[in-house]
Biotite code that builds the C-alpha atoms (Angstrom):
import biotite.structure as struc

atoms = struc.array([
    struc.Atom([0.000, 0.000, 0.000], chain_id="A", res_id=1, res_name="UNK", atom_name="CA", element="C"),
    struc.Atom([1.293, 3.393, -0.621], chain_id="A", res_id=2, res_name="UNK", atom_name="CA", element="C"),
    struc.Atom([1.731, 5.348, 1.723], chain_id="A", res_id=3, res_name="UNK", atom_name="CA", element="C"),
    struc.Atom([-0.358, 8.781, 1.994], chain_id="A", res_id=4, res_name="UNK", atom_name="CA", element="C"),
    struc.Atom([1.017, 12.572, 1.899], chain_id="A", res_id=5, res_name="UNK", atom_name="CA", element="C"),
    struc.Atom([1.202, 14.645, 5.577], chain_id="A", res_id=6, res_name="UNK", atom_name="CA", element="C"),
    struc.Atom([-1.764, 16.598, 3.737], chain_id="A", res_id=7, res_name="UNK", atom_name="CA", element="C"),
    struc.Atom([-4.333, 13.396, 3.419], chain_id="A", res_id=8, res_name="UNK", atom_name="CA", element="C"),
    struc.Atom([-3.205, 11.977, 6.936], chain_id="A", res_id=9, res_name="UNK", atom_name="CA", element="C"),
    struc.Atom([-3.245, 15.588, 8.663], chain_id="A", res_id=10, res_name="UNK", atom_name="CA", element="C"),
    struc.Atom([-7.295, 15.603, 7.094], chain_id="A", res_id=11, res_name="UNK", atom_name="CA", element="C"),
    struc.Atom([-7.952, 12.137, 8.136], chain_id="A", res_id=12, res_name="UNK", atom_name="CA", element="C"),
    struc.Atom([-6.846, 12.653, 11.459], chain_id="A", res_id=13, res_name="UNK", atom_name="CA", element="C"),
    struc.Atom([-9.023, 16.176, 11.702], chain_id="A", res_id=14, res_name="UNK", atom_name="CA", element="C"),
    struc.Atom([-12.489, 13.921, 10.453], chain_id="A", res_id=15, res_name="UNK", atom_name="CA", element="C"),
    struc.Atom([-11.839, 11.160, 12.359], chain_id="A", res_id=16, res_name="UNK", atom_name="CA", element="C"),
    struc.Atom([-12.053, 12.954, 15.528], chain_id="A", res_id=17, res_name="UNK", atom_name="CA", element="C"),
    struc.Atom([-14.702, 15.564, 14.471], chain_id="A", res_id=18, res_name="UNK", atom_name="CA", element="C"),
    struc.Atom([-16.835, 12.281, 13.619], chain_id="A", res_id=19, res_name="UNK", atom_name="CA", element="C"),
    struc.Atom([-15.962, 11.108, 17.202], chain_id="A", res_id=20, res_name="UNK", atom_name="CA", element="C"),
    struc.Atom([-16.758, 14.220, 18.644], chain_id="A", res_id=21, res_name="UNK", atom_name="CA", element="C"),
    struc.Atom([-20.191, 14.747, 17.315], chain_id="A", res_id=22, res_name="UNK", atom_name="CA", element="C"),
    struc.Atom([-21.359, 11.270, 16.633], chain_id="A", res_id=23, res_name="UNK", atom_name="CA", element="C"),
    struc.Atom([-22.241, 9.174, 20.019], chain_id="A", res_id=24, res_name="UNK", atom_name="CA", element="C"),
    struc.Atom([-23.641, 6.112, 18.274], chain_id="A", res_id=25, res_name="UNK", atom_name="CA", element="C"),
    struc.Atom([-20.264, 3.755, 17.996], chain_id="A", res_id=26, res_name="UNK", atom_name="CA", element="C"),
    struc.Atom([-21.867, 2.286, 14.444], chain_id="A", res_id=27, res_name="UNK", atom_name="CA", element="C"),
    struc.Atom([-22.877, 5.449, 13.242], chain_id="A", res_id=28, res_name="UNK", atom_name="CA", element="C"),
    struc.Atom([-19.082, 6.281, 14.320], chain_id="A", res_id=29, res_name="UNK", atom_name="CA", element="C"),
    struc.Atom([-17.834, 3.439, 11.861], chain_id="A", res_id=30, res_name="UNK", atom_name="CA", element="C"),
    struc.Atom([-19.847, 3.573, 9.182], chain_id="A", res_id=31, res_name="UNK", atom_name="CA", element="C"),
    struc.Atom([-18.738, 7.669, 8.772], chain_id="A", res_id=32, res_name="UNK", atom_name="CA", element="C"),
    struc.Atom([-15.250, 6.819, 9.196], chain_id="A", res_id=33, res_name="UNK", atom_name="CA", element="C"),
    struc.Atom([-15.597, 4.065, 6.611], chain_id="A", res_id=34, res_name="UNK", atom_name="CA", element="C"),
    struc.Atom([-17.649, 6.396, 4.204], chain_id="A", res_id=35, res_name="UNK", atom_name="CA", element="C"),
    struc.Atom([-14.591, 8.762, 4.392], chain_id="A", res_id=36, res_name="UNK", atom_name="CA", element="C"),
    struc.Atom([-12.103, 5.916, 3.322], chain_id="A", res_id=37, res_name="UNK", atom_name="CA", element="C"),
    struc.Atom([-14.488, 5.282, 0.404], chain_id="A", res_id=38, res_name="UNK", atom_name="CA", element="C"),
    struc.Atom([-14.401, 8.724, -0.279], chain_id="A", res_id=39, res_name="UNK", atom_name="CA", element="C"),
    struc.Atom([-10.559, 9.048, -0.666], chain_id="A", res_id=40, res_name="UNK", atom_name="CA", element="C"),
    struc.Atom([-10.645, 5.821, -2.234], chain_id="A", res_id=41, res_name="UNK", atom_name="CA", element="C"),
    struc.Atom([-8.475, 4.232, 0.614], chain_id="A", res_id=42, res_name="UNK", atom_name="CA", element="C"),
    struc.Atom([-8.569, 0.512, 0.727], chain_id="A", res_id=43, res_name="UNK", atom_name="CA", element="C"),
    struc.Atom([-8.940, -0.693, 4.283], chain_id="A", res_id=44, res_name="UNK", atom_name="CA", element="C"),
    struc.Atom([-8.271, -3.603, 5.382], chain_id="A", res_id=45, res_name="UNK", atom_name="CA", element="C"),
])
């Protein structure tokens, strides 16, 4: 896998814990962390 620019991580990071922040539901949590993968068009494993 390639690995991803300071810029793309940095942004990651940032959603990641705004999802956290504002989302309680721990499902809801994944499935908008997931959705921002997709988004990037990151594979995860």
């Amino acid at each position: 896998m390639k690995k991803l620019s300071k810029g793309i991580r940095k942004y990651i990071r940032k959603e990641k814990a705004r999802i956290r922040r504002e989302v309680l539901d721990i499902e809801e949590q994944k499935r908008l962390i997931k959705e921002l993968y997709e988004k990037l068009g990151i594979k995860r494993k």
